[in-house]
Backbone as a ProteinNet text record, in pm:
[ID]
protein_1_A
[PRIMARY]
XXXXXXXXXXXXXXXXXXXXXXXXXXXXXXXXXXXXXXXXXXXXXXXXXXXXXXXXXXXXXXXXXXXXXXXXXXXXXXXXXXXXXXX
[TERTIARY]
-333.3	-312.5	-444.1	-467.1	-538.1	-515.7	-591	-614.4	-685.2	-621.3	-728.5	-730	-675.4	-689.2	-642.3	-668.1	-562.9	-659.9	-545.2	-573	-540.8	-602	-601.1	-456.7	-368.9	-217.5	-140.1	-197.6	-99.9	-70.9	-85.2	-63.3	-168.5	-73.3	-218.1	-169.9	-242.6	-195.7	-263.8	-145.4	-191.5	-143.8	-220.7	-129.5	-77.4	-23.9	6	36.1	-19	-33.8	8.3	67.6	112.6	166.5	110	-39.5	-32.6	85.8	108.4	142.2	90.3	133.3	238.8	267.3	418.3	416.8	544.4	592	536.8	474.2	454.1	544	720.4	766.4	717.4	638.3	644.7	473.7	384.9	274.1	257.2	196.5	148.5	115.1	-17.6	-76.4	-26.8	-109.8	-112.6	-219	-236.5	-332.8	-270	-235.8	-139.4	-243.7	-309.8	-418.1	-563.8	-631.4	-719.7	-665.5	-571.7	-529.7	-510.7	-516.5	-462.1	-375	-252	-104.5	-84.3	-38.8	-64.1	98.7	197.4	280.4	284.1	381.3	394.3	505.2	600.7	748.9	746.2	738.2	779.1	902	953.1	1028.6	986.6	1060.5	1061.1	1166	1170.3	1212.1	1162.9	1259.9	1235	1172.7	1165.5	1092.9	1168.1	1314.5	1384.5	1410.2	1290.8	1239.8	1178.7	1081.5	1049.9	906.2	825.2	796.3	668.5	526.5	427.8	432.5	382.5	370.4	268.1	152	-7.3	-91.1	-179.8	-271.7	-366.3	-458.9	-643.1	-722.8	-779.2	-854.8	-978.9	-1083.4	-1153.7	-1300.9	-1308.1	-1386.8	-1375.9	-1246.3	-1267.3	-1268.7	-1247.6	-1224.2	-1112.7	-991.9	-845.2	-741.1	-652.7	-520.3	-454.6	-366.4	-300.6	-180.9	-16.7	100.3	216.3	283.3	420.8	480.7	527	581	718.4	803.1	984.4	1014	1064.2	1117.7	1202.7	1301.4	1432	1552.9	1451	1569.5	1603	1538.6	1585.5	1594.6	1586.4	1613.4	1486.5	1411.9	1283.3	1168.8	1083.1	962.4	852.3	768.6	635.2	516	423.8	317.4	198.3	129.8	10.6	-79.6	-188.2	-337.9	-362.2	-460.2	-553.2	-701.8	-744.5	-941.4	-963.8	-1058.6	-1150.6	-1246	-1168.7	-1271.2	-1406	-1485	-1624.8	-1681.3	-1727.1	-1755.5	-1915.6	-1938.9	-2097.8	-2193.8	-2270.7	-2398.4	-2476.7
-486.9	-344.7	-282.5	-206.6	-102.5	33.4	121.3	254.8	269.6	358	411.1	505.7	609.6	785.6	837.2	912.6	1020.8	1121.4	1298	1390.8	1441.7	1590.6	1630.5	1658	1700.1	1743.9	1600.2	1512.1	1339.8	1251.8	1301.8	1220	1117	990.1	867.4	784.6	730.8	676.5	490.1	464.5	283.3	159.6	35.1	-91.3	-156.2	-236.1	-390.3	-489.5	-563.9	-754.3	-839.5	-928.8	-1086.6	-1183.2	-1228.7	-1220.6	-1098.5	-1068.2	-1022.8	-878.3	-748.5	-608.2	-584.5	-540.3	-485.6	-365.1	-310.2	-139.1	-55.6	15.1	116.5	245.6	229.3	333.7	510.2	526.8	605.3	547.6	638.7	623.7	793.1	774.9	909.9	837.1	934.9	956	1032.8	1051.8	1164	1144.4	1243.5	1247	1253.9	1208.6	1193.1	1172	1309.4	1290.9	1261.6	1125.9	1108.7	963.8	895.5	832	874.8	819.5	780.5	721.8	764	652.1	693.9	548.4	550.1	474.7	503.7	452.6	415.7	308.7	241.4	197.6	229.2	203.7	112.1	-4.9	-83.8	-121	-37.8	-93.1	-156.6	-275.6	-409.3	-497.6	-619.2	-742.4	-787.2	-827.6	-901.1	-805	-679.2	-583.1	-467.6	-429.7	-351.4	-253	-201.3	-58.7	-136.5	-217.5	-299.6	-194.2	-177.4	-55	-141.3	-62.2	-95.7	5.1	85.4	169.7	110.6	139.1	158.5	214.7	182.1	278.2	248.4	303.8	284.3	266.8	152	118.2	114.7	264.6	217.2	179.5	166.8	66.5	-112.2	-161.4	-251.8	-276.1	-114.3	-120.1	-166	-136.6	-267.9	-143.8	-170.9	-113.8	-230.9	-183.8	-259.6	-162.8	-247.9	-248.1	-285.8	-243.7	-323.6	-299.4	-459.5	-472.9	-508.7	-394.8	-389.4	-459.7	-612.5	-655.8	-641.8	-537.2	-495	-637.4	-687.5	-785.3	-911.1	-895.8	-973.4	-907	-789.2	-680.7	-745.6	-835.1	-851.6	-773.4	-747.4	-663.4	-733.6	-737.8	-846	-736	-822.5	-766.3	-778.7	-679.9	-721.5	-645.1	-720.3	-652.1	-666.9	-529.7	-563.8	-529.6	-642.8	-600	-585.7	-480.3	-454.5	-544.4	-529.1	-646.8	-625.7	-717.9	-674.1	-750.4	-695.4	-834.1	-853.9	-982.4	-1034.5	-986.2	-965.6	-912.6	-1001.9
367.2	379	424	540.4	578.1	555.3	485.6	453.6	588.7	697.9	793.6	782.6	727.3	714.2	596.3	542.6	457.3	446	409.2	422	241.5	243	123.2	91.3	187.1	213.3	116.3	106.2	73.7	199.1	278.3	432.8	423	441.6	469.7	562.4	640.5	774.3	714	652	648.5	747	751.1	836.6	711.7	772.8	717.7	751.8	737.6	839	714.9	798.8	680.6	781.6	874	880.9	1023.3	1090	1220	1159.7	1238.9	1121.7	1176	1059.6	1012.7	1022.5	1061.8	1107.7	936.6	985.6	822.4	853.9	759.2	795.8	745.8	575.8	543	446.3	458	360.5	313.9	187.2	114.4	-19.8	-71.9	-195.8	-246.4	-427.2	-456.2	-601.3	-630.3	-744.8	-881.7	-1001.7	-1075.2	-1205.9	-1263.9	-1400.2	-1321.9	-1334.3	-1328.6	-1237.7	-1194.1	-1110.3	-968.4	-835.5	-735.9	-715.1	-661.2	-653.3	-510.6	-433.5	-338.1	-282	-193.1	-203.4	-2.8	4.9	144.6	136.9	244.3	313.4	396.1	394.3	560.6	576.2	730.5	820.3	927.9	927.9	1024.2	1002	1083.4	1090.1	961.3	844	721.9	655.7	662.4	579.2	539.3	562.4	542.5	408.4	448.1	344.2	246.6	266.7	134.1	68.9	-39.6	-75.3	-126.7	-184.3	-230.5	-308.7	-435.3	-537.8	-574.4	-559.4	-590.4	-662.5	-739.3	-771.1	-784.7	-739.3	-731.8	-890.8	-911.7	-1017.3	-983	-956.2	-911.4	-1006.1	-1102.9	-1174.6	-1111	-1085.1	-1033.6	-863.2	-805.8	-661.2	-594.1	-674.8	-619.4	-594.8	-563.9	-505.8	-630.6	-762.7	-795.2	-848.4	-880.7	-848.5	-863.6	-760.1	-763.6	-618.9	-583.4	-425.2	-433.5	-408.5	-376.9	-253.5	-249.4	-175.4	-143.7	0.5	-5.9	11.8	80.5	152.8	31.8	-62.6	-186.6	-346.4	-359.3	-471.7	-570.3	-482.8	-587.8	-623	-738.1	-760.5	-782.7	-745.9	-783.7	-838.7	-866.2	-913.1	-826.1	-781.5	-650.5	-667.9	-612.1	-640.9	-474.4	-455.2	-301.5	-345.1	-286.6	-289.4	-163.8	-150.3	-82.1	37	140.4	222.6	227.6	184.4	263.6	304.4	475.6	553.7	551.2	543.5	480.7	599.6	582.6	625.8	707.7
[MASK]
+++++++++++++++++++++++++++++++++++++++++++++++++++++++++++++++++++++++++++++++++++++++

């Protein structure tokens, strides 16, 4: 998952690759207490509305969750870190 934009409005403009990117039908935040929740729609081939529900931990710097697989009514549990490329 790539975060390349978001606005104060909730509009966030994300990718998503596995490993080739995938259509991002619908992204938006929002601020919820002292959390960030961050949610992602993909439509595609094998991705038919499958969903990410996010939220920023940032003591540990992660995107962690839950990933709605449409095309099998499955829910998983997922973490994203932070790439950082070595110096």
């Amino acid at each position: 998952m790539e975060i390349r934009r978001y606005d104060s409005d909730g509009t966030l403009e994300a990718a998503y690759f596995n490993p080739r990117q995938i259509k991002v039908a619908k992204a938006a935040w929002r601020r919820q207490g002292e959390s960030i929740r961050i949610m992602v729609e993909l439509r595609d081939v094998g991705y038919p509305g499958s969903t990410y529900n996010l939220v920023y931990h940032a003591d540990q710097d992660i995107l962690a969750g839950e990933y709605f697989q449409a095309a099998t009514g499955a829910t998983y549990q997922v973490e994203f870190v932070r790439y950082q490329p070595m110096r």
